[in-house]
PDB file of N, H, CA, C and O in Angstrom:
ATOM      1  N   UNK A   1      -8.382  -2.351   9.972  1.00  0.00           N
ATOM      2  CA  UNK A   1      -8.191  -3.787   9.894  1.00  0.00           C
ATOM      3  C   UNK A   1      -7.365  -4.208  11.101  1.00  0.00           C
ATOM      4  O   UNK A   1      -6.140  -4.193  11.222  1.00  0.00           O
ATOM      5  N   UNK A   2      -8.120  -4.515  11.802  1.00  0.00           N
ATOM      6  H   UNK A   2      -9.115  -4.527  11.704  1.00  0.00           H
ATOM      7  CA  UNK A   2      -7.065  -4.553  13.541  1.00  0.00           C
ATOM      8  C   UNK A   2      -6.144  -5.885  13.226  1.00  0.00           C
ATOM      9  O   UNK A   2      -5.016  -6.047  13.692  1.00  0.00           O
ATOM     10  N   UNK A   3      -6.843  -6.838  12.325  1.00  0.00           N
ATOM     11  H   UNK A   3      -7.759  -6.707  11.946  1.00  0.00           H
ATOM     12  CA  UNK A   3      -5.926  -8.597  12.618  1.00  0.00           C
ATOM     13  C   UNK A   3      -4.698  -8.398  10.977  1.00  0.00           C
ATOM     14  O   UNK A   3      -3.686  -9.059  10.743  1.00  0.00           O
ATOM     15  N   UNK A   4      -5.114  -7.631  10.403  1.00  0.00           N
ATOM     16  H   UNK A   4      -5.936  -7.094  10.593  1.00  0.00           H
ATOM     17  CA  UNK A   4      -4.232  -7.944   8.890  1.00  0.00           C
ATOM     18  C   UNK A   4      -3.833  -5.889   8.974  1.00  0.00           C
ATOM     19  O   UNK A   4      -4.384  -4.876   9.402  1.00  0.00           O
ATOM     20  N   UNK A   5      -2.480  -6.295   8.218  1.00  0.00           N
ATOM     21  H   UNK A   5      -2.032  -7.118   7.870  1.00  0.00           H
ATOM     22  CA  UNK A   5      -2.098  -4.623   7.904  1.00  0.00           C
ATOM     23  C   UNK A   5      -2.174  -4.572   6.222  1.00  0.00           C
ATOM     24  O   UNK A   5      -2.003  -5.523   5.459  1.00  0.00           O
ATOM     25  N   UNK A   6      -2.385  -3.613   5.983  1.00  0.00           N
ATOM     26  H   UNK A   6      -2.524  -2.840   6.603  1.00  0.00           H
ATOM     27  CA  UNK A   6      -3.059  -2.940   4.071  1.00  0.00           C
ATOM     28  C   UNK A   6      -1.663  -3.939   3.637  1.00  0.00           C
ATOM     29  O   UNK A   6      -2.198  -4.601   2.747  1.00  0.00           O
ATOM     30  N   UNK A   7      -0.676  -4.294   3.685  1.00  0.00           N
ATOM     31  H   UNK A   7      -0.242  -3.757   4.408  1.00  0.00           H
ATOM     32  CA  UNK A   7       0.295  -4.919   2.914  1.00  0.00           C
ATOM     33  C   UNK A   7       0.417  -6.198   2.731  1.00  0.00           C
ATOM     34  O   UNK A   7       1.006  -6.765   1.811  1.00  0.00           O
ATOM     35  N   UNK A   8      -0.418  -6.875   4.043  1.00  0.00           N
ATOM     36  H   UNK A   8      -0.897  -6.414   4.790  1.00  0.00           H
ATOM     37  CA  UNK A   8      -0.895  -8.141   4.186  1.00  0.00           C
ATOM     38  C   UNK A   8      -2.136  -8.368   3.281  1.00  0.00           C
ATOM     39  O   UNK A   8      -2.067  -9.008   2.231  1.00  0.00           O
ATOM     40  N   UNK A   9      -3.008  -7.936   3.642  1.00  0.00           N
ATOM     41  H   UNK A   9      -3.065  -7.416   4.495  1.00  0.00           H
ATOM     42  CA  UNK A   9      -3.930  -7.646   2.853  1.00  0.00           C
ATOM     43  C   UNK A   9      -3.899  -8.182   1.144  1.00  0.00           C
ATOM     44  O   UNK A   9      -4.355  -9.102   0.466  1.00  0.00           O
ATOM     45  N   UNK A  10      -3.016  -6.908   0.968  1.00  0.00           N
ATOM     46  H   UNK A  10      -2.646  -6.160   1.519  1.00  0.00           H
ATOM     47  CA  UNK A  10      -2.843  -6.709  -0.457  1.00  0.00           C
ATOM     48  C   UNK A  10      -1.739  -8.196  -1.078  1.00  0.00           C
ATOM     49  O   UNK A  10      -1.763  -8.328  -2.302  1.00  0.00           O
ATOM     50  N   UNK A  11      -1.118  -8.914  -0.532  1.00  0.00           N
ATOM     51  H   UNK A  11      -1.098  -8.807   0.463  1.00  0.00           H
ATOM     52  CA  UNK A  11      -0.311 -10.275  -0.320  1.00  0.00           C
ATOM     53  C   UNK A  11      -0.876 -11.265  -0.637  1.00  0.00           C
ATOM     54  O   UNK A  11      -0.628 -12.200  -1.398  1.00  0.00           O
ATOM     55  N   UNK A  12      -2.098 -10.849   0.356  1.00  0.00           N
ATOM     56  H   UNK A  12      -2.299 -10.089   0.974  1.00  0.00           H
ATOM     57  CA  UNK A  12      -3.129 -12.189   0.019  1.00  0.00           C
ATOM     58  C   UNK A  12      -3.808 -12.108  -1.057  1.00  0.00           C
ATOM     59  O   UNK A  12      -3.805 -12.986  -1.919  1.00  0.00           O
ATOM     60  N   UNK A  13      -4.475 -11.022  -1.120  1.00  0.00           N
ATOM     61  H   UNK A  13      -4.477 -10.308  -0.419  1.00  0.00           H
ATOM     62  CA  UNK A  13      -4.973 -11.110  -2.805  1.00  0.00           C
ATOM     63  C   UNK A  13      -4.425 -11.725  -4.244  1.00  0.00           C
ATOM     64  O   UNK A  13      -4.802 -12.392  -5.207  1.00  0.00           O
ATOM     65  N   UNK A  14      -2.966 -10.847  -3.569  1.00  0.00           N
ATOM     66  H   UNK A  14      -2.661 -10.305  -2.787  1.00  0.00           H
ATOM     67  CA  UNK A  14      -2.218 -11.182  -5.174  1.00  0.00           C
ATOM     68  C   UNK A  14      -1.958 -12.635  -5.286  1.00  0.00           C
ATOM     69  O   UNK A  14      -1.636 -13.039  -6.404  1.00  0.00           O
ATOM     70  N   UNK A  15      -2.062 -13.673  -4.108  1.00  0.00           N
ATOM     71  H   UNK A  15      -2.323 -13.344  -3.200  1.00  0.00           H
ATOM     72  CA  UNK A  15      -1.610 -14.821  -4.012  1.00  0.00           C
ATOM     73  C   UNK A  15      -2.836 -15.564  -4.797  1.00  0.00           C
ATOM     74  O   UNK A  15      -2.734 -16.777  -4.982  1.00  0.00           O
ATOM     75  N   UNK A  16      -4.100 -14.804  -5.304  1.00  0.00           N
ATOM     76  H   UNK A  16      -4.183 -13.819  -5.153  1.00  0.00           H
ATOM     77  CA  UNK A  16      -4.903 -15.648  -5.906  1.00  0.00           C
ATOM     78  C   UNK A  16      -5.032 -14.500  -7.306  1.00  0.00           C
ATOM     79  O   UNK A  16      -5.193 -15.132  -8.350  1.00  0.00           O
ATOM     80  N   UNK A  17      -4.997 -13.163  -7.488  1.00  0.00           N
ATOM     81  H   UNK A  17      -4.866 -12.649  -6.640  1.00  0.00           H
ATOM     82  CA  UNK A  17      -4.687 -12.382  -8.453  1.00  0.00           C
ATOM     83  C   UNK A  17      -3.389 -11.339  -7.992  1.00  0.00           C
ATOM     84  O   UNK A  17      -3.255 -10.416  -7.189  1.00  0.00           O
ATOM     85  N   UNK A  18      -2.167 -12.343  -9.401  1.00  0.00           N
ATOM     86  H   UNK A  18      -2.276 -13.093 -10.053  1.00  0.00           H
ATOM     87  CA  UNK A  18      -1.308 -11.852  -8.680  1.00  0.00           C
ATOM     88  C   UNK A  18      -0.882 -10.327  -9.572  1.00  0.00           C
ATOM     89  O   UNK A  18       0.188  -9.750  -9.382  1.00  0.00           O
ATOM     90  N   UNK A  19      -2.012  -9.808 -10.615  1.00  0.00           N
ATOM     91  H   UNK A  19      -2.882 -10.277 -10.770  1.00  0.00           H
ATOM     92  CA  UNK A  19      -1.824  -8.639 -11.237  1.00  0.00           C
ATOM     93  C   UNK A  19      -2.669  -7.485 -10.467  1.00  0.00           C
ATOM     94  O   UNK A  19      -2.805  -6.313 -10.819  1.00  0.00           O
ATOM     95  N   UNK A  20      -3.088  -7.993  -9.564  1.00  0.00           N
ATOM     96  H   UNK A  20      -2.978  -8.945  -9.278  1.00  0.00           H
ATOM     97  CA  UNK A  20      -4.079  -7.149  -8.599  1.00  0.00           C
ATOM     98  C   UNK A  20      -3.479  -5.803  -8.866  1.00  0.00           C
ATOM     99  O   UNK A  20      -2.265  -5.683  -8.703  1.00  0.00           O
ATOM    100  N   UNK A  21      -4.181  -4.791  -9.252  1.00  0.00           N
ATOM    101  H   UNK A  21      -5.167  -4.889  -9.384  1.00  0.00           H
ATOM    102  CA  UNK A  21      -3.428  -3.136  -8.847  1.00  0.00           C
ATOM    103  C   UNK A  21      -3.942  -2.941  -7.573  1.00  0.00           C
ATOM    104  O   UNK A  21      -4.995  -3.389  -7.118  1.00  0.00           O
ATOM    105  N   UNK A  22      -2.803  -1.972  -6.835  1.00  0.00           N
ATOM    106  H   UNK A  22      -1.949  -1.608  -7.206  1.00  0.00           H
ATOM    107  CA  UNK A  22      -3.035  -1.845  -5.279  1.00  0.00           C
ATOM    108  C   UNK A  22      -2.321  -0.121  -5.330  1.00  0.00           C
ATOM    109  O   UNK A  22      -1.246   0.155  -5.864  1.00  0.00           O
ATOM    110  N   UNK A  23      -3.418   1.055  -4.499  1.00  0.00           N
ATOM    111  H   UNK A  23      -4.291   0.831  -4.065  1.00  0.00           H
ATOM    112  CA  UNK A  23      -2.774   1.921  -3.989  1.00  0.00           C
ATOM    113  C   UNK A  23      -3.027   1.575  -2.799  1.00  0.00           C
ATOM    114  O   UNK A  23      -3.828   0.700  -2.468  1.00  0.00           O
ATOM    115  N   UNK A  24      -2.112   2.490  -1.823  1.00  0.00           N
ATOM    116  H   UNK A  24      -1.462   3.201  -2.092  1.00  0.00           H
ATOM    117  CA  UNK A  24      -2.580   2.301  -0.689  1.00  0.00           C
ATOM    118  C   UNK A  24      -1.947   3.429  -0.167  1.00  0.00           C
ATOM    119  O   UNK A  24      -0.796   3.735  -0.477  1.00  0.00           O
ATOM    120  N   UNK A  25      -2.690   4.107   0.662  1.00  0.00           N
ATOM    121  H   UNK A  25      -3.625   3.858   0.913  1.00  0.00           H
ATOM    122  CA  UNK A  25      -2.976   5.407   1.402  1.00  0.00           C
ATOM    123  C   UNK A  25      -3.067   5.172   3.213  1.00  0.00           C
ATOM    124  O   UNK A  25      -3.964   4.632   3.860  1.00  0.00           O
ATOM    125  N   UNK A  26      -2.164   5.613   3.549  1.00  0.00           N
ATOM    126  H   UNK A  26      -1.435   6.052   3.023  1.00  0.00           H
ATOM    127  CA  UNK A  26      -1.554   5.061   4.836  1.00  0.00           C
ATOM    128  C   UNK A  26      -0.784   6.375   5.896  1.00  0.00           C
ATOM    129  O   UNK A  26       0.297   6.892   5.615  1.00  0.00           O
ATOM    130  N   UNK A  27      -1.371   6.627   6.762  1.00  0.00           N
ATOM    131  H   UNK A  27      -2.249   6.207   6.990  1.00  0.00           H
ATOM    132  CA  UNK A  27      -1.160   7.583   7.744  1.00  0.00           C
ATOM    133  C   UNK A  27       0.162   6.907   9.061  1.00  0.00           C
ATOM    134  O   UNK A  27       0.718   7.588   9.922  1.00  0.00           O
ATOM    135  N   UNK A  28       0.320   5.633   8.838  1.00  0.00           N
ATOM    136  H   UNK A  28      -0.132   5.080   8.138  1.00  0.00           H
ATOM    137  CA  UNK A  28       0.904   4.891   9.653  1.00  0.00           C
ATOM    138  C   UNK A  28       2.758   5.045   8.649  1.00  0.00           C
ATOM    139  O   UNK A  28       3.336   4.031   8.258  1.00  0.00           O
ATOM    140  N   UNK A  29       3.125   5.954   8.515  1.00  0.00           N
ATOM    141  H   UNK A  29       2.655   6.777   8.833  1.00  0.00           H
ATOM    142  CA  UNK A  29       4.701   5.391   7.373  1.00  0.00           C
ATOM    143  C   UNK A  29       5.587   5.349   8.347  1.00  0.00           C
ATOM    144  O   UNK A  29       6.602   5.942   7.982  1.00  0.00           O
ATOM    145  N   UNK A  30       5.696   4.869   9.564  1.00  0.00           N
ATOM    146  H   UNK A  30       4.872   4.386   9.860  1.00  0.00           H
ATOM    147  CA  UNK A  30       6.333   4.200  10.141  1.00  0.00           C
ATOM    148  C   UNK A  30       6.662   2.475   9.758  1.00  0.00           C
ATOM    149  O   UNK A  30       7.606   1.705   9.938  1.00  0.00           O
ATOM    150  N   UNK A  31       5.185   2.392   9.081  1.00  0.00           N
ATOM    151  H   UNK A  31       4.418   3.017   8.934  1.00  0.00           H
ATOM    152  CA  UNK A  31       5.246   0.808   8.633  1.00  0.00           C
ATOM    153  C   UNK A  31       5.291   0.332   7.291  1.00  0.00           C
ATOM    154  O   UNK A  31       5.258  -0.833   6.895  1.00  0.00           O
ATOM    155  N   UNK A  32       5.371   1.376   6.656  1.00  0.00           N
ATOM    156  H   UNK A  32       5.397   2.323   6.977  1.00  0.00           H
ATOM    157  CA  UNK A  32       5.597   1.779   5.120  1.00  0.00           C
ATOM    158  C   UNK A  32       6.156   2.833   4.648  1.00  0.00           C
ATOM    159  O   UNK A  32       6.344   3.752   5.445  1.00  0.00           O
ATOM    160  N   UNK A  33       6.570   3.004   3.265  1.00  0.00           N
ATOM    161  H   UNK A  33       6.418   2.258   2.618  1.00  0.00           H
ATOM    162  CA  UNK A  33       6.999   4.033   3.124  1.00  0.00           C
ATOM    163  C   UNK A  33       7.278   3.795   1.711  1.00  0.00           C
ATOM    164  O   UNK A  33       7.646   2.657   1.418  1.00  0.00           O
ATOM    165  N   UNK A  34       7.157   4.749   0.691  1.00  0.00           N
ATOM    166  H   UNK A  34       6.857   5.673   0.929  1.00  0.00           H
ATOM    167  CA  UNK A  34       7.336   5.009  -0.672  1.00  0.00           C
ATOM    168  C   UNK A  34       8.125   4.108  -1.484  1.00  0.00           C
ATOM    169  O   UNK A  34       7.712   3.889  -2.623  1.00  0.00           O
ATOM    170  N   UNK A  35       9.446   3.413  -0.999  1.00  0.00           N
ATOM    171  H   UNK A  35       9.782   3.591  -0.074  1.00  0.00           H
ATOM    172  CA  UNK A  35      10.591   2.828  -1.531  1.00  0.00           C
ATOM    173  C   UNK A  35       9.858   1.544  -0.913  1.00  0.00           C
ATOM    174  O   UNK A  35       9.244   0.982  -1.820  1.00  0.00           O
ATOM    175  N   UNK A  36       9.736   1.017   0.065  1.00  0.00           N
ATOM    176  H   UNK A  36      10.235   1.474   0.801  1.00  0.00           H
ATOM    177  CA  UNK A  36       8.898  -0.369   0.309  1.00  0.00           C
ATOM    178  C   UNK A  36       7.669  -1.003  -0.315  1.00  0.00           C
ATOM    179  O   UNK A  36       7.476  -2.212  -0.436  1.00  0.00           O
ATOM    180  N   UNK A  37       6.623   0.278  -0.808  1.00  0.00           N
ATOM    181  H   UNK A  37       6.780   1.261  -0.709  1.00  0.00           H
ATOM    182  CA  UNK A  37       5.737   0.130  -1.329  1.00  0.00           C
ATOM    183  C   UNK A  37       6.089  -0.132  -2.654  1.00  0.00           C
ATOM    184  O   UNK A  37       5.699  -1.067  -3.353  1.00  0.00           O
ATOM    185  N   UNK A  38       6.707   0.593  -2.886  1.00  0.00           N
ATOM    186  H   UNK A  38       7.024   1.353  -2.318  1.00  0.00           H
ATOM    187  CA  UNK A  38       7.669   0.590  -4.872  1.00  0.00           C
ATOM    188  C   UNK A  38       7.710  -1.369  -5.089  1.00  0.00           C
ATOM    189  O   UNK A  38       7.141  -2.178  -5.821  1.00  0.00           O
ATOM    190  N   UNK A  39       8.690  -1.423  -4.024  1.00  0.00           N
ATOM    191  H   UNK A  39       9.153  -0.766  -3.429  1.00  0.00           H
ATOM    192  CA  UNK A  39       9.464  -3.091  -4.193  1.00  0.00           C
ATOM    193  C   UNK A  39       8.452  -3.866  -4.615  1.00  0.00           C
ATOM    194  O   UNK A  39       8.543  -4.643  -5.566  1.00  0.00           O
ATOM    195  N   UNK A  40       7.072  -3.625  -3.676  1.00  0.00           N
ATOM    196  H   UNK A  40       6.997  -2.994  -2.903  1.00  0.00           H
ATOM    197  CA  UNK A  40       6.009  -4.370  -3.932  1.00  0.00           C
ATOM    198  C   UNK A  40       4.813  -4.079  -4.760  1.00  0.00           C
ATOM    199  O   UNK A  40       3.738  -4.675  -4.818  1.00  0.00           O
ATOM    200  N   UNK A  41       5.330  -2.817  -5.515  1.00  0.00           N
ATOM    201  H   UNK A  41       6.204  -2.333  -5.468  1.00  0.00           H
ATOM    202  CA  UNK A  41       4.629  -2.602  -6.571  1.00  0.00           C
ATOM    203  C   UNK A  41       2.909  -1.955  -6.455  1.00  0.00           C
ATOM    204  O   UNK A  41       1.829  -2.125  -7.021  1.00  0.00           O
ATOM    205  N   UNK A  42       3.415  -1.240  -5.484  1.00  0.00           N
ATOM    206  H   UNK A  42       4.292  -1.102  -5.025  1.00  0.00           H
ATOM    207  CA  UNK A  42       2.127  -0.878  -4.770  1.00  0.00           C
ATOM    208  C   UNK A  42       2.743   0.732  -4.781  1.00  0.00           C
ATOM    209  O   UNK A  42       3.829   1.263  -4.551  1.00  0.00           O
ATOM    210  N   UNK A  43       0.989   1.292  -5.305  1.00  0.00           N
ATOM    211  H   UNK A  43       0.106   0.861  -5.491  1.00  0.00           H
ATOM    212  CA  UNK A  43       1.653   3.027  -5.584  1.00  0.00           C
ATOM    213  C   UNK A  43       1.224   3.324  -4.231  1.00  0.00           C
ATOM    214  O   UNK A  43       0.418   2.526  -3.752  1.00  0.00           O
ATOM    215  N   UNK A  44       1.623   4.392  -3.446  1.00  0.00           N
ATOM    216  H   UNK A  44       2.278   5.040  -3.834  1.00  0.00           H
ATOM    217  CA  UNK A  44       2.040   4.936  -1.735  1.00  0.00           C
ATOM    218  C   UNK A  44       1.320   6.616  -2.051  1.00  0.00           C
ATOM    219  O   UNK A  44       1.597   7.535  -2.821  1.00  0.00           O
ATOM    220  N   UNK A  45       0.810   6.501  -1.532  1.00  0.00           N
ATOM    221  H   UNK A  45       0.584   5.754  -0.907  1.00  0.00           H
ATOM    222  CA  UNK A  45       0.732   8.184  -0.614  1.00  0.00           C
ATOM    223  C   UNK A  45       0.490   7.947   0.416  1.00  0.00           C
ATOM    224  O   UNK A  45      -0.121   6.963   0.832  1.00  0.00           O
ATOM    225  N   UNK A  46       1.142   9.224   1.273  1.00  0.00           N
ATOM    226  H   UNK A  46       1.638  10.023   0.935  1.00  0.00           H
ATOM    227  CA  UNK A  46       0.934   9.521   2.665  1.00  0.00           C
ATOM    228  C   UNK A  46      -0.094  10.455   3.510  1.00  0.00           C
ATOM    229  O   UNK A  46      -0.204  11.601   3.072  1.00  0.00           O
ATOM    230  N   UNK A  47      -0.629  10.225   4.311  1.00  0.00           N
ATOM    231  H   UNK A  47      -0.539   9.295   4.667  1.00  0.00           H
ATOM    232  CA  UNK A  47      -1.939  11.278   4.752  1.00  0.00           C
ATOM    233  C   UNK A  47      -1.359  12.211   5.632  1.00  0.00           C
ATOM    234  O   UNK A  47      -0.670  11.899   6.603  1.00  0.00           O
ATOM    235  N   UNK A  48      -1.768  13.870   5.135  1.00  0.00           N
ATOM    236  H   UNK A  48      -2.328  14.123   4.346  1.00  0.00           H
ATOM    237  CA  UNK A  48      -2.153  14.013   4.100  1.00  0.00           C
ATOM    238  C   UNK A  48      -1.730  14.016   2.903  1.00  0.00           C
ATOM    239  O   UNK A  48      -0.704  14.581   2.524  1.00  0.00           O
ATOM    240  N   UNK A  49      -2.764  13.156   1.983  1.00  0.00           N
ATOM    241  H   UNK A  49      -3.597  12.696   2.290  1.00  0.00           H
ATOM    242  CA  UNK A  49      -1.836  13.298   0.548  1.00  0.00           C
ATOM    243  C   UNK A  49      -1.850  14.793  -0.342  1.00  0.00           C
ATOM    244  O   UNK A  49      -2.650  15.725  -0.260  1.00  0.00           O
ATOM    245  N   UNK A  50      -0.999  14.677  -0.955  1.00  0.00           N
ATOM    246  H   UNK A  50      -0.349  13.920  -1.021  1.00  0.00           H
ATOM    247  CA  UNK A  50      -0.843  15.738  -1.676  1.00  0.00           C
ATOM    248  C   UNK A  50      -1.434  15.909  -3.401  1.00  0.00           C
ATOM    249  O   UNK A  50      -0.765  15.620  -4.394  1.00  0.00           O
ATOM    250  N   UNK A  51      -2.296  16.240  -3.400  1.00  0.00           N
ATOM    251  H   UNK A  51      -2.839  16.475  -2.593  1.00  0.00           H
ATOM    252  CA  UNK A  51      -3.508  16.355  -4.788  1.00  0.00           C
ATOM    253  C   UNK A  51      -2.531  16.626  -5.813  1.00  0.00           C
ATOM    254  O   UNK A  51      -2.889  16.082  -6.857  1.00  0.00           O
ATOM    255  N   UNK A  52      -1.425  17.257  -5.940  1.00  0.00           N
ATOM    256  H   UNK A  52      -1.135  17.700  -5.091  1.00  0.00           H
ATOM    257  CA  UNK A  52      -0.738  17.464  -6.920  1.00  0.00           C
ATOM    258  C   UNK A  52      -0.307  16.047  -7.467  1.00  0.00           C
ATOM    259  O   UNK A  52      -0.608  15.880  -8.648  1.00  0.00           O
ATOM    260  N   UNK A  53       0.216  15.192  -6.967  1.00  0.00           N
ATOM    261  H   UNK A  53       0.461  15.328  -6.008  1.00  0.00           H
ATOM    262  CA  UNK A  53       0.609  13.639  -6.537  1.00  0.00           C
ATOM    263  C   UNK A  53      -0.145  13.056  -7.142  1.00  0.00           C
ATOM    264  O   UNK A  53       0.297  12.233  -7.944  1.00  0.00           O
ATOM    265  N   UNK A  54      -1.420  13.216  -7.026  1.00  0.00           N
ATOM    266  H   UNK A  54      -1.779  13.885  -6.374  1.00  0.00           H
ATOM    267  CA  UNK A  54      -2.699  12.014  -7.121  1.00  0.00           C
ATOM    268  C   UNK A  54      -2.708  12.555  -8.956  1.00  0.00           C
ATOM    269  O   UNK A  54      -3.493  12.037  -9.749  1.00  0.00           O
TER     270      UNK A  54
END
């Protein structure tokens, strides 16, 4: 998604369903990260994820 990032994304949705469930799976955790994703209620893994996790 070159113009929106997965958190934007997921923002806008909820702004019209705001019970939307959201994982999101993200190789970038420079721009996310487990405790940020939490706040926003969004479950996080990191690539690679770990199958035990899932």
């Amino acid at each position: 998604m070159p113009k929106m990032t997965g958190v934007a994304l997921i923002e806008k949705i909820r702004e019209i369903q705001p019970e939307f469930p959201a994982i999101m799976y993200s190789g970038y955790s420079n721009k996310i990260d487990a405790n940020s994703a939490a706040e926003l209620n969004i479950s996080y893994f990191n690539k690679p994820v770990n199958v035990d996790k899932l």
